[in-house]
C-alpha positions as CSV (number, residue, x, y, z in Angstrom):
1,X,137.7,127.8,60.6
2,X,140.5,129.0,58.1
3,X,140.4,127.3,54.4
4,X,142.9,123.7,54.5
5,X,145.3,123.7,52.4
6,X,147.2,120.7,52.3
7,X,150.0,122.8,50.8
8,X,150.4,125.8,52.9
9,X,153.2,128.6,52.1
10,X,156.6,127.8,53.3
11,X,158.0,128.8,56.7
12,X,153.9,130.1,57.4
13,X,153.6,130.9,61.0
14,X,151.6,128.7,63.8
15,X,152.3,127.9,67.1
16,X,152.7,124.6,69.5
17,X,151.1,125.5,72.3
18,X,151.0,122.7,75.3
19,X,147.2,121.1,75.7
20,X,148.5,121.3,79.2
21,X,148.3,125.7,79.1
22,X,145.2,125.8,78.0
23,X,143.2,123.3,80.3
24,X,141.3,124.4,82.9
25,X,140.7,127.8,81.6
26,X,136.8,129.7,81.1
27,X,135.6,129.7,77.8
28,X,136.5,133.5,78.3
29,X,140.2,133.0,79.2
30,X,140.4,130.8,76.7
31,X,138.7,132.8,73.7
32,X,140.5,135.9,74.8
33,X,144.4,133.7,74.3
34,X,142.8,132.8,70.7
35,X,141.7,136.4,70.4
36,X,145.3,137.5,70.9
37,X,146.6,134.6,68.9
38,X,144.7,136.0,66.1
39,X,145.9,139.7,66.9
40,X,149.7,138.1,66.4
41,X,148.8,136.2,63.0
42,X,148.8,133.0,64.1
43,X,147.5,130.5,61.3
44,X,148.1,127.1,63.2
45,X,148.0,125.8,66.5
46,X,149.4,122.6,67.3
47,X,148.5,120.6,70.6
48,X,148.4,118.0,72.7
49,X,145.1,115.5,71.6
50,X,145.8,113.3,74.7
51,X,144.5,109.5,74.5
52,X,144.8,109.5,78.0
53,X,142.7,112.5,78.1
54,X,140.1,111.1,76.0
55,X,139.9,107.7,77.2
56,X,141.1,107.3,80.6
57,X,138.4,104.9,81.5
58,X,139.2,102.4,79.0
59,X,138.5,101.8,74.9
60,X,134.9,102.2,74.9
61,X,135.1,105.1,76.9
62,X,135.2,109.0,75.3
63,X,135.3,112.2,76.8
64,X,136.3,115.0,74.2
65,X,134.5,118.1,76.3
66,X,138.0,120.1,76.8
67,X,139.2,119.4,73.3
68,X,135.8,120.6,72.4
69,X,136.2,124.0,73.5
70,X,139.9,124.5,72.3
71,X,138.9,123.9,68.6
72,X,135.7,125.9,69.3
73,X,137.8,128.4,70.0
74,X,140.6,127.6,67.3
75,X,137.7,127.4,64.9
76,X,136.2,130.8,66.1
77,X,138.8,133.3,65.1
78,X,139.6,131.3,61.7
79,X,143.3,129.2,63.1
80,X,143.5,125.8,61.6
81,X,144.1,123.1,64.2
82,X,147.0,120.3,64.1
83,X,146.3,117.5,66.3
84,X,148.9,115.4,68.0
85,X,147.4,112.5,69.3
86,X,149.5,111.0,71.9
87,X,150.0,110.0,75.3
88,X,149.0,106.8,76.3
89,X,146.3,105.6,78.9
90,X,147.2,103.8,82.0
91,X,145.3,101.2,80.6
92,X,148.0,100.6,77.3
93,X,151.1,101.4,79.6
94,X,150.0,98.4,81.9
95,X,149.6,96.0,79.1
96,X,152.5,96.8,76.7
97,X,152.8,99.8,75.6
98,X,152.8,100.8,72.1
99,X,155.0,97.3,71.7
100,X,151.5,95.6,71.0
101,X,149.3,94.9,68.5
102,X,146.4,95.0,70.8
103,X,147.8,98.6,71.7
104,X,148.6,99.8,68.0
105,X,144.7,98.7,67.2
106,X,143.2,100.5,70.2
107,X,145.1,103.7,69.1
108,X,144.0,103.3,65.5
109,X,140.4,103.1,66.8
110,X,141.4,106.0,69.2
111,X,142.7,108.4,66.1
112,X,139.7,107.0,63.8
113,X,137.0,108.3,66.7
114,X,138.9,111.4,66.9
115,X,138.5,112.2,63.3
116,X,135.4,111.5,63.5
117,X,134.1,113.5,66.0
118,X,136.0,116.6,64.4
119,X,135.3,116.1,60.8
120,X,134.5,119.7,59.3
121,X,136.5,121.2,62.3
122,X,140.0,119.4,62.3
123,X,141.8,117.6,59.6
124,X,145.3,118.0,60.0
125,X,146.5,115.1,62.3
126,X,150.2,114.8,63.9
127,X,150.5,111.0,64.5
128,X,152.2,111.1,68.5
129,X,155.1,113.5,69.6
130,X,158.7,112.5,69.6
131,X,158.6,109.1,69.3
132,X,162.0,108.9,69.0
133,X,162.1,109.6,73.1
134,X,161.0,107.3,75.3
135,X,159.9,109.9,77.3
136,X,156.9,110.1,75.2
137,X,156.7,106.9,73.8
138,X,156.8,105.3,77.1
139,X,158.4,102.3,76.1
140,X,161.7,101.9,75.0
141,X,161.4,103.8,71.3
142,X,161.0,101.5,68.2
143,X,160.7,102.2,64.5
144,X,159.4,99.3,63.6
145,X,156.7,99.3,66.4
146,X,156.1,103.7,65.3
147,X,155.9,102.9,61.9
148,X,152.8,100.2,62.7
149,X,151.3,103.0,64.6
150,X,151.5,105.1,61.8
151,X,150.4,103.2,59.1
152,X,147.5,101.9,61.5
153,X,146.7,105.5,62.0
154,X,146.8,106.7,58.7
155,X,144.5,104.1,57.6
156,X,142.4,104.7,60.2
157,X,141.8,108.4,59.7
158,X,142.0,108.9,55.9
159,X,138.9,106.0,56.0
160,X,137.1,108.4,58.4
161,X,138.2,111.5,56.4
162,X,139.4,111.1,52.8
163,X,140.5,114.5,53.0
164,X,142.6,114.6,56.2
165,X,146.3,115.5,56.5
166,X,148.5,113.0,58.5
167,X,152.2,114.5,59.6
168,X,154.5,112.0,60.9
169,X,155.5,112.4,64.2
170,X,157.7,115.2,65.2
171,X,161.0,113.8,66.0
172,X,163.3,115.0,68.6
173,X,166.3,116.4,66.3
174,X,168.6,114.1,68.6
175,X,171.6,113.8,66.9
176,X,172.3,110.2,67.6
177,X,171.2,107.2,69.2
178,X,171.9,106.5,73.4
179,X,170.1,105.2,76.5
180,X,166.6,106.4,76.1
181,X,166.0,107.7,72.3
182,X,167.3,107.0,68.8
183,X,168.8,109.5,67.0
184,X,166.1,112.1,64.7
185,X,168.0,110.6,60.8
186,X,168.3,107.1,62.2
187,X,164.4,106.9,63.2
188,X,163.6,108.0,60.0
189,X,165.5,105.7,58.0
190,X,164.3,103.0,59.7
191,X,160.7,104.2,59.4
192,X,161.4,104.1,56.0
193,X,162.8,100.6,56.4
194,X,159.8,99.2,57.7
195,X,157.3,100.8,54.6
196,X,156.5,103.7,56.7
197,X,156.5,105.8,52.7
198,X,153.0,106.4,52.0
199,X,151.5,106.5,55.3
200,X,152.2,110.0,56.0
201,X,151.4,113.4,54.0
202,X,154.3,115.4,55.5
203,X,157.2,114.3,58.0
204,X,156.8,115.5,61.3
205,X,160.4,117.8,62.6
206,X,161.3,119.7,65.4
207,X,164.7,121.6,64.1
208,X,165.5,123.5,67.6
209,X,169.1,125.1,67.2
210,X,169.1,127.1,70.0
211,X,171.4,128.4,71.6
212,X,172.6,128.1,68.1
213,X,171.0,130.3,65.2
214,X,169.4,127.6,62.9
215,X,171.9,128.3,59.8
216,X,174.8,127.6,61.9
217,X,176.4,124.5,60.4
218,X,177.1,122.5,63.3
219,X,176.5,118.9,63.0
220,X,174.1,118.8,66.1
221,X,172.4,122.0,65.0
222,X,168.5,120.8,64.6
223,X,168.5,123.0,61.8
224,X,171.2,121.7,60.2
225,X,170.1,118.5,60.5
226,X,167.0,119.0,59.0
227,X,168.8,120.5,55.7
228,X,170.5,117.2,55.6
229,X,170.2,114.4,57.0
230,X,166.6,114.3,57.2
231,X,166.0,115.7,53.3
232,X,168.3,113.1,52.1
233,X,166.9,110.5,53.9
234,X,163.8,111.4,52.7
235,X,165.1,111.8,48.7
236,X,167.0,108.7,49.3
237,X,163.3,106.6,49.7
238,X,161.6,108.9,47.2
239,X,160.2,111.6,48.9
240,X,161.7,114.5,47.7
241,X,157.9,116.1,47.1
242,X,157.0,115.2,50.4
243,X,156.8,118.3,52.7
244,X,158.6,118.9,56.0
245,X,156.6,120.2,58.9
246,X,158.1,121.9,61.6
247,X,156.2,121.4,64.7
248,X,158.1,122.7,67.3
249,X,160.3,125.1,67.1
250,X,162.2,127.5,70.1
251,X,164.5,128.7,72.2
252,X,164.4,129.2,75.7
253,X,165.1,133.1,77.1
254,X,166.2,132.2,80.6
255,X,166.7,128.7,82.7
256,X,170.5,127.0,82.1
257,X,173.7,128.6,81.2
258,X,172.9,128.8,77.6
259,X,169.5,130.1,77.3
260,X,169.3,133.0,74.3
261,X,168.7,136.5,75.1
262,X,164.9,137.9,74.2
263,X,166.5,139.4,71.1
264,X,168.3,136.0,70.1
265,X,165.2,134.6,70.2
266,X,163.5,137.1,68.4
267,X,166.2,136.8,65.8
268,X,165.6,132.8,65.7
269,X,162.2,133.3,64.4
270,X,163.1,135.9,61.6
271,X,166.1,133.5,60.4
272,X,164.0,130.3,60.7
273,X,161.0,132.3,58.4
274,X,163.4,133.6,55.9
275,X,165.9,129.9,55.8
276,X,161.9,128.3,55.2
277,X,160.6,130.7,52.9
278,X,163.7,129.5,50.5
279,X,162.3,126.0,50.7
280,X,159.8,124.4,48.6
281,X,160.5,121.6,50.7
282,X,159.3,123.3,54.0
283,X,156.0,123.5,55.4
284,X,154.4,125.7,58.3
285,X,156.4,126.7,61.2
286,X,154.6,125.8,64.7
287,X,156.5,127.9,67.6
288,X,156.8,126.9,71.3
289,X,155.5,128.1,72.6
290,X,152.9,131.4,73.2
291,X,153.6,131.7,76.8
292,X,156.1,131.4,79.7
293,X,155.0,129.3,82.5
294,X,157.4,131.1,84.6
295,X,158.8,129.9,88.2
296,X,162.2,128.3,88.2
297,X,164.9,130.2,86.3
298,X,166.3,126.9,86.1
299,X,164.2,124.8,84.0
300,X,164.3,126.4,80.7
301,X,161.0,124.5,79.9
302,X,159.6,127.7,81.8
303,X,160.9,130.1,79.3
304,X,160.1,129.2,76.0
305,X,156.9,131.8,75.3
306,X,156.8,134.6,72.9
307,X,155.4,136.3,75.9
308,X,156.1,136.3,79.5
309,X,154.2,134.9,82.6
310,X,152.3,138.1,83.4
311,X,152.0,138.7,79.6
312,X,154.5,141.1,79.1
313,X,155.0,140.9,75.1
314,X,158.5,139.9,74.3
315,X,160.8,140.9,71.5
316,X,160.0,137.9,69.8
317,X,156.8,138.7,69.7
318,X,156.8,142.0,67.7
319,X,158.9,139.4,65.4
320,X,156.4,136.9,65.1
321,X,154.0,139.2,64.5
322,X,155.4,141.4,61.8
323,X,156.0,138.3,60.1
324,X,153.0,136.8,60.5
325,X,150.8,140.0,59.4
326,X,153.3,141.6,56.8
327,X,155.7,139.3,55.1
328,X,154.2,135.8,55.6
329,X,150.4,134.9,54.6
330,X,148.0,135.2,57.6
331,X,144.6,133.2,58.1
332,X,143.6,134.0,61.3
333,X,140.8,136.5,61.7
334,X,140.7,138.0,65.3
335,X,137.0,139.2,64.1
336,X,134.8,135.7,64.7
337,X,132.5,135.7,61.3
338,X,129.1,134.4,61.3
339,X,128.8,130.5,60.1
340,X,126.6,130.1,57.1
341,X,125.0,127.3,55.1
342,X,124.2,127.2,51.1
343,X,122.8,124.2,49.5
344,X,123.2,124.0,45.1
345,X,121.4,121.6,43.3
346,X,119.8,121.6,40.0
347,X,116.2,123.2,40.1
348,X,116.1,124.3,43.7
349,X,115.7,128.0,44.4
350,X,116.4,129.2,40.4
351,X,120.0,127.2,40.9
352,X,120.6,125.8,37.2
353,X,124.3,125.1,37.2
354,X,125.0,121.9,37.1
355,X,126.7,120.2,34.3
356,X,127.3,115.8,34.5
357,X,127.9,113.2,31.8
358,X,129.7,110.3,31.5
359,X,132.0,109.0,28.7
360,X,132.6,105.5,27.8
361,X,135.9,103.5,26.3
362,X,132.7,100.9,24.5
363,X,131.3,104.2,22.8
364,X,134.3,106.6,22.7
365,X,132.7,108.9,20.5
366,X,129.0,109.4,22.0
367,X,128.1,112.0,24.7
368,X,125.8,111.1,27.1
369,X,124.8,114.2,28.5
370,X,121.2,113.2,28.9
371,X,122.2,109.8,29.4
372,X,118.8,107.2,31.0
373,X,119.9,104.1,32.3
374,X,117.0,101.5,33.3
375,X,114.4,104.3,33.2
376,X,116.5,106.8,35.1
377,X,118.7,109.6,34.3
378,X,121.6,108.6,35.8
379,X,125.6,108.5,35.9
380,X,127.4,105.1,35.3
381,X,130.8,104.6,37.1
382,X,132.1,100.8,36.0
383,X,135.6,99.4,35.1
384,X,134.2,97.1,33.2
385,X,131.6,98.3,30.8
386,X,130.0,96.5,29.1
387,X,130.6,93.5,31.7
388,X,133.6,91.0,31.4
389,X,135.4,94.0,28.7
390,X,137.9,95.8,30.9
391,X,136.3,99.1,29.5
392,X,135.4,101.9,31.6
393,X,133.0,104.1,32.1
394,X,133.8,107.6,33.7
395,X,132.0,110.1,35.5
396,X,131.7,113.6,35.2
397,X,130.0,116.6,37.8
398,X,130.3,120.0,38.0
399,X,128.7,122.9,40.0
400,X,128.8,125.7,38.3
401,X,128.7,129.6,40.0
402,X,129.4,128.7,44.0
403,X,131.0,132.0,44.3
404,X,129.8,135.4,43.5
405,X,128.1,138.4,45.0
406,X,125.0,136.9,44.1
407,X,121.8,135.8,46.6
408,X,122.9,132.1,47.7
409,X,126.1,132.7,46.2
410,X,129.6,132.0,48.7
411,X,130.9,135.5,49.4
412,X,134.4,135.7,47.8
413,X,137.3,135.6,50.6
414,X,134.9,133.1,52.7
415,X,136.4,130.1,54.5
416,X,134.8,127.0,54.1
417,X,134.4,124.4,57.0
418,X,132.6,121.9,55.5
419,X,131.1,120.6,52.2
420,X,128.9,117.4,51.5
421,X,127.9,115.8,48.2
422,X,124.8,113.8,48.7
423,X,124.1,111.7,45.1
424,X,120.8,109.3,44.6
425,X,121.8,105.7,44.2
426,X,120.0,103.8,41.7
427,X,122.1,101.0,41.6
428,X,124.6,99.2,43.9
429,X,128.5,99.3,43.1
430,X,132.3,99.3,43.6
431,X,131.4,103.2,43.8
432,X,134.7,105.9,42.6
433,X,137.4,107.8,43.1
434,X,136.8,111.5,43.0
435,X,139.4,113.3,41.6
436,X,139.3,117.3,40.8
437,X,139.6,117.9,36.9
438,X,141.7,120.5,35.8
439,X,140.4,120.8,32.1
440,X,137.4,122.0,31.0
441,X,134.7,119.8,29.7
442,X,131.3,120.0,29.2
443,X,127.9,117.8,28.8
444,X,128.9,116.7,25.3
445,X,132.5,115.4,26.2
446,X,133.4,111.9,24.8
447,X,135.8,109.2,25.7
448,X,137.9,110.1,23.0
449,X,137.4,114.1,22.8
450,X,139.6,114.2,26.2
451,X,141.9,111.8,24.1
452,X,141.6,108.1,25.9
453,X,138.9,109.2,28.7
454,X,139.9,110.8,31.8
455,X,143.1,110.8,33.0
456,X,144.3,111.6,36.7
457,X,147.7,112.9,35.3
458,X,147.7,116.3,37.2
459,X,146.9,117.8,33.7
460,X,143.3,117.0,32.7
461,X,142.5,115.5,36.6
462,X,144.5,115.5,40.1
463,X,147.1,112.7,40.4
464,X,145.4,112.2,44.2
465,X,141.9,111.8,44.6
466,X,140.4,114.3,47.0
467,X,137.9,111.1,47.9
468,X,137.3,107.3,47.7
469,X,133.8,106.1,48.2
470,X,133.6,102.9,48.9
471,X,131.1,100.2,47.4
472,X,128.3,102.0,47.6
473,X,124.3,100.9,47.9
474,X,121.5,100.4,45.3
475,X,119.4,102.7,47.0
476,X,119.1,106.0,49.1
477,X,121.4,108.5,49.4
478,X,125.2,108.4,50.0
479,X,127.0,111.7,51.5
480,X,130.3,112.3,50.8
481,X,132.9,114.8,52.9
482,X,134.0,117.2,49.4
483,X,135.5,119.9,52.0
484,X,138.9,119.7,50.9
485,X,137.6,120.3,46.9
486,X,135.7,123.1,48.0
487,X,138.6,124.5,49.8
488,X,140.4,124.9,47.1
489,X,138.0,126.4,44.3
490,X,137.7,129.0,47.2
491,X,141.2,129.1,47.4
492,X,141.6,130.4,43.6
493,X,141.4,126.8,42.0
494,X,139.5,126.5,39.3
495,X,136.5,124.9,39.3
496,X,135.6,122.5,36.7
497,X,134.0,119.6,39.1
498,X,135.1,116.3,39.9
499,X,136.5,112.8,37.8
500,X,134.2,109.8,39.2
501,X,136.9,107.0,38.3
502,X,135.8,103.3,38.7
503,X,137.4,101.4,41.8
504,X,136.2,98.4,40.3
505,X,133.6,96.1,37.5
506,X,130.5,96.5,39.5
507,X,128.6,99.5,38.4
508,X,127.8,102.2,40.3
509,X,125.3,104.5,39.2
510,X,123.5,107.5,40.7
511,X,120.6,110.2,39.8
512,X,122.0,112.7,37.7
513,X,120.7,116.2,37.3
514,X,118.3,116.1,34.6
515,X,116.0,113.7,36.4
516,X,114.1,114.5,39.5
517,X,116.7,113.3,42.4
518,X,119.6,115.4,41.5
519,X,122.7,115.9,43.2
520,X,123.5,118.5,45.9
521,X,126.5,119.9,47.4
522,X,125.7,121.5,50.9
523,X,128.6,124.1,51.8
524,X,129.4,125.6,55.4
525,X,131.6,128.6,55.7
526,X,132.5,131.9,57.8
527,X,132.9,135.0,55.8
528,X,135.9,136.9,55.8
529,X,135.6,140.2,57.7
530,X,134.7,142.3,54.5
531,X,132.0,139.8,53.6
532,X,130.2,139.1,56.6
533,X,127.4,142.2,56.1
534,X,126.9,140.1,52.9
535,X,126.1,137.3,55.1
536,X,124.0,138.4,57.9
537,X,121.8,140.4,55.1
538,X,121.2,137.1,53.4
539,X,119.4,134.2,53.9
540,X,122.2,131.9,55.0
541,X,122.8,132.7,58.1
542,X,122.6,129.7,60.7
């Protein structure tokens, strides 16, 4: 699986690619379209995560076996996976539709199981598809009733992943609202309307402009849309930082009257890159779709692929591709790389690199690098310290040297999949909010050497916390998902650990590393093509 990043290059290259074409297939049909998907530089494929799909024989009932093997496969040549959960179960339609509570609950539960059962392996998650039609929303489409959804879903999923990445979903760019579906700028205004801000960490567009080229400035352009009404809507409720993904976009080559010529098309994709690639507003571009189901010529739904039905490679495809591998950042790896495993804590196999303190507003100018607290050494998180004060005590955590050429080292250029910090409780609390730190520090740092303790100012730590424990136990272990942290140190970040900051006046405190429970951070990644002989020489290997 490619490195997340929450942030990825504008106008970066995936593709939206129908659950629909790809069920039914062998594992071998199916790895060899991943293969080729690799071979064209694709670094994200959006689908279909059908509730009906998964649980078609009511809400206790799960069967993810096909969506198993598409991110196996996904996850095998290194393409990140966005997942559109959608589609509702006969069960829903019959009582409601999405226009209950009952409903909007079942499908919180629905997306919470999902990200669940792909944590490590999918974390980017596109809440429903065009909810703006009916024809996907089933019932007669609502903001108000969406933005529930949403913020249901959200909730659900960041409190099974901290780390996940929820996109709105991708509205239809209809230009205004009639019969069966509101209008793309109206929907999102009154998402907005009804608190949707917040509960999303990109909006979710699909800015076709076909047979249009997308700068073409016609009011009913997609495109055009997009660069306006949909970016002001969005400044006008404070998002102007908040990223636009484009999750479909297309043109059809053959099926009504103004279907684009296989060069149009072609052309489409280089304008939409380079119109992206001038946005620091724009996120990845996911086209529809990879291949024509062919039949009819006149159902342009048939015609939308970058290759044809027998698998004749269009122009757009040589397009797509030279984008993809030359001018636009590529993750995908047609070369599936071993998996590997590497465990780091203090002591174990020569490691010796971790660094943790704590700082205190009671005792601003003592280090507690060696800190014991009742007989332990140990790492106090607490807002209120000592009790009934308001002043906190902050955490500290580093590990040091996770990259290198050296034996249990992460090859550099690996992709990580999955990362868990497992800490020692020794005392039960309102546990922390991790944040990355972005200054350097080290095991003699006060409260009042980093000026008035830790701030998460996106100077000396991240404005958003990479993860939120939870009140956490007295006793045992606690594992917590630090993938998206470790992501980025791989990524080039740099690495100087994590901010524990107090969610509340209980204490929590856990082992720290100078006692004999220290804390460990388990990594999983693929090597990159040029690192994987390190790999399979080593000890890692799975």
């Amino acid at each position: 699986m490619a490195v997340i990043d929450t942030s990825p290059p504008s106008g970066q290259l995936g593709l939206a690619t129908p659950l629909g074409e790809l069920l039914g297939r062998s594992d071998a049909d199916m790895n060899a379209e991943f293969a080729d998907y690799a071979e064209l530089g694709v670094a994200w494929v959006r689908t279909d995560f059908w509730w009906d799909l998964v649980q078609s024989g009511g809400p206790n009932s799960y069967n993810w076996s096909e969506l198993d093997r598409m991110v196996a496969a996904a996850n095998k040549y290194n393409i990140k996976v966005v997942a559109t959960l959608h589609g509702t179960p006969d069960w829903i339609d019959s009582s409601g539709g999405m226009r209950a509570d009952a409903n909007i609950l079942a499908y919180a539960n629905f997306a919470k199981a999902a990200a669940e059962h792909f944590a490590g392996k999918v974390q980017h998650w596109q809440i429903w598809n065009e909810p703006n039609l009916r024809l996907y929303w089933h019932v007669q489409p609502d903001a108000s009733d969406y933005t529930k959804t949403l913020k249901a879903a959200n909730t659900a999923i960041k409190g099974a992943d901290p780390s996940a990445f929820v996109i709105s979903g991708g509205l239809s760019p209809a230009p205004e609202t009639a019969g069966d579906h509101v209008g793309a700028v109206a929907f999102l205004d009154q998402m907005y309307a009804n608190g949707a801000r917040g509960s999303f960490d990109a909006v979710g567009y699909h800015p076709y402009s076909w047979p249009l080229m997308p700068d073409d400035s016609a009011p009913w352009n997609g495109w055009e849309m997009m660069e306006t009404g949909i970016r002001q809507t969005m400044i006008a409720n404070g998002d102007a930082n908040t990223p636009v993904w484009m999750t479909e976009m297309g043109g059809p080559t053959s099926g009504r009257t103004n279907a684009i010529s296989q060069q149009r098309q072609a052309d489409t994709i280089q304008q939409s890159y380079d119109l992206a690639t001038g946005y620091s507003w724009a996120g990845p571009i996911m086209w529809y779709t990879y291949q024509d189901r062919g039949g009819s010529t006149s159902n342009a739904e048939n015609w939308f692929g970058l290759v044809g039905p027998n698998g004749e490679r269009k122009a757009a495809y040589a397009a797509y591709q030279n984008i993809a591998l030359h001018d636009g950042p590529n993750t995908a790896d047609p070369t599936p790389s071993p998996t590997a495993k590497v465990t780091f804590q203090q002591g174990v196999n020569g490691y010796a690199g971790t660094l943790d303190t704590m700082v205190r507003e009671g005792t601003s100018d003592a280090s507690y690098g060696n800190a014991r607290i009742d007989g332990f050494s140990a790492t106090s998180i607490d807002a209120a310290d000592p009790s009934g004060t308001g002043q906190e005590s902050q955490g500290l955590l580093q590990f040091t040297g996770l990259i290198g050429t050296g034996s249990g080292q992460i090859p550099h250029g690996a992709r990580i999949t999955k990362a868990g910090l497992t800490l020692h409780n020794s005392d039960a609390g309102d546990g922390a909010a991790l944040h990355r730190m972005l200054a350097d520090w080290s095991d003699g740092t006060t409260w009042n050497s980093l000026g008035t303790g830790i701030q998460a100012n996106g100077t000396e730590a991240a404005a958003k916390a990479d993860l939120v424990t939870g009140q956490q136990p007295g006793s045992g272990t606690s594992t917590f998902d630090v993938t998206s942290s470790v992501q980025a140190w791989a990524s080039g970040a740099e690495n100087h650990g994590w901010a524990f900051l107090p969610l509340g006046e209980n204490g929590w405190d856990f082992r720290s590393s100078e006692g004999q429970a220290p804390p460990t951070l388990t990594i999983e990644y693929t090597a990159s093509s040029a690192a994987a002989s390190m790999v399979l020489n080593g000890d890692w290997l799975l």
